[in-house]
N, C-alpha and C positions, 0 to 999 in steps of 0.2 A: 799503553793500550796495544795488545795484540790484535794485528790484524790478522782476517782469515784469508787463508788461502785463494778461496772462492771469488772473494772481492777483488784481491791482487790481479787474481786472474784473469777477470772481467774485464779490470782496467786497462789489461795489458794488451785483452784483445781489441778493447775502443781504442787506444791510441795506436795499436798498431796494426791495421787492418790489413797487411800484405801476410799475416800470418795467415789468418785466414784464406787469402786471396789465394796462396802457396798450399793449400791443406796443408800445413804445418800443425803436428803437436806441442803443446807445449803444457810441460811438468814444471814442480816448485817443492821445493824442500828444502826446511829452512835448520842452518850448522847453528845452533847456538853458539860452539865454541869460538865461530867466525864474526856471529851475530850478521850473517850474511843468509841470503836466500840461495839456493843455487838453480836458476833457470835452465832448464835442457828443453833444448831445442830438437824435434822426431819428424822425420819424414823417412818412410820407409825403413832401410838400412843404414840411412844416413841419419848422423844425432851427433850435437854440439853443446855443450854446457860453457855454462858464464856464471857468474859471481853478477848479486844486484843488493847492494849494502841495505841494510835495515834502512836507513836513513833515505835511499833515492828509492827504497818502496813505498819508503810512506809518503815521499813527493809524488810518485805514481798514484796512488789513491788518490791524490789532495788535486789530481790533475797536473802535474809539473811534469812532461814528458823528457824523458829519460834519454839525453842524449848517446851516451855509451850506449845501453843496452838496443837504441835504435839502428847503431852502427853495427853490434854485431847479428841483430837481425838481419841486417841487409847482408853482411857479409855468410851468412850461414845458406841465404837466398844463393847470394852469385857460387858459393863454393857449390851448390846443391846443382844448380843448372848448368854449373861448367862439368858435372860426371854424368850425364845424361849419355 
């Protein structure tokens, strides 16, 4: 079952509400050839992308928060606030 984007998305902003909190964008575009999602990460001038494997999106939907991709949320955070 494909998931949609939309859902993904949703999930991603209930588990991770510092996105939000950051006015942080955040994009999703999924490689088939990876079978990976690849999440980019926007705030202004600054943008980061990550890899979020089919398999830890579908644990994201199903509620299982996504340790990796939490980490480099945060880190996309401190990188963003240490060029201010």
């Amino acid at each position: 079952m494909e998931y949609r984007y939309e859902l993904l998305k949703k999930k991603l902003d209930e588990m991770y509400p510092e996105i939000a909190k950051h006015g942080i964008e955040v994009s999703l575009h999924f490689e088939q050839s990876k079978n990976t999602y690849l999440v980019t990460f926007k705030k202004g001038a600054h943008k980061a992308t990550t890899d979020l494997h089919k398999k830890d999106a579908e644990d994201c939907i199903n509620n299982v928060k996504c340790v990796y991709l939490g980490e480099q949320i945060g880190e996309f955070i401190r990188n963003f606030k240490s060029t201010k």
